[in-house]
C-alpha positions, -999 to +999 in steps of 0.1 A: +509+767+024+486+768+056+490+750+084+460+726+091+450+735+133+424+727+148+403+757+139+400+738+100+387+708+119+358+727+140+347+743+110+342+713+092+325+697+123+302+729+121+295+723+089+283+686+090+264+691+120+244+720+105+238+697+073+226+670+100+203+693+116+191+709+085+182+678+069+168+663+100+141+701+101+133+697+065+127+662+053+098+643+059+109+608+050+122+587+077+156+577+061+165+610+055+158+620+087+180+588+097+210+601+075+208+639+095+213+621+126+242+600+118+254+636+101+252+647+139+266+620+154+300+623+132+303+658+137+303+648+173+330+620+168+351+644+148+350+668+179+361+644+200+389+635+180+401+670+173+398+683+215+419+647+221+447+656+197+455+688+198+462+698+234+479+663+231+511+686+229+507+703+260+496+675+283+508+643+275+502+611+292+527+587+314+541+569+282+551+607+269+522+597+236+488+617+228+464+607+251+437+583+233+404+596+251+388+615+224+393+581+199+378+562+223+347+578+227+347+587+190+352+549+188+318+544+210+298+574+188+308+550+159+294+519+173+262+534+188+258+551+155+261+514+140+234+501+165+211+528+155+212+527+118+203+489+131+172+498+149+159+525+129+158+508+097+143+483+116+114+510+126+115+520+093+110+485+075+080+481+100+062+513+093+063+506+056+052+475+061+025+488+084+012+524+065+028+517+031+047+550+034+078+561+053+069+594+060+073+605+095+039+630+097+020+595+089+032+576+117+009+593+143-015+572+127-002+540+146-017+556+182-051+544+171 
């Protein structure tokens, strides 16, 4: 069996964040555009995580444990995340309440 390092963990972060920034070049509707960027933001948070554990073995803290600064911020990624699914499906709502669609190319239509 093969160990699980952190090289398993980047790749997998590589992964979601090119499906994020695929989906976010291709789509046109808002919400999927929505879903790419909270694709990027947990591909960011996994990152975190992983550079936080890992060298946790060679450079521990005072108490002798893993230091926790890579959970934390993925903790903050995971809350602003939270705040803007909030706001964007607020946007969202409004537009298609608005234009009747929720296509992005259509929104240039609210400069006028």
């Amino acid at each position: 069996m093969i160990p699980v390092g952190p090289t398993h963990f980047l790749v997998v972060s590589a992964i979601v964040f090119a499906l994020g920034l695929g989906v976010i070049v291709t789509k046109r509707n808002a919400i999927a555009v929505l879903f790419g960027v909270e694709l990027i933001l947990n591909a960011a948070a996994l990152n975190f995580i992983v550079f936080s554990q890992y060298p946790a073995r060679l450079r521990p803290d005072e108490t002798g444990g893993p230091p926790l600064a890579g959970q934390v911020v993925a903790i903050f990624v995971i809350i602003l995340a939270a705040a803007e699914a909030a706001v964007a499906l607020a946007i969202v709502l409004n537009l298609f309440h608005i234009l009747d669609t929720i296509h992005v190319d259509e929104a240039d239509a609210l400069k006028e």
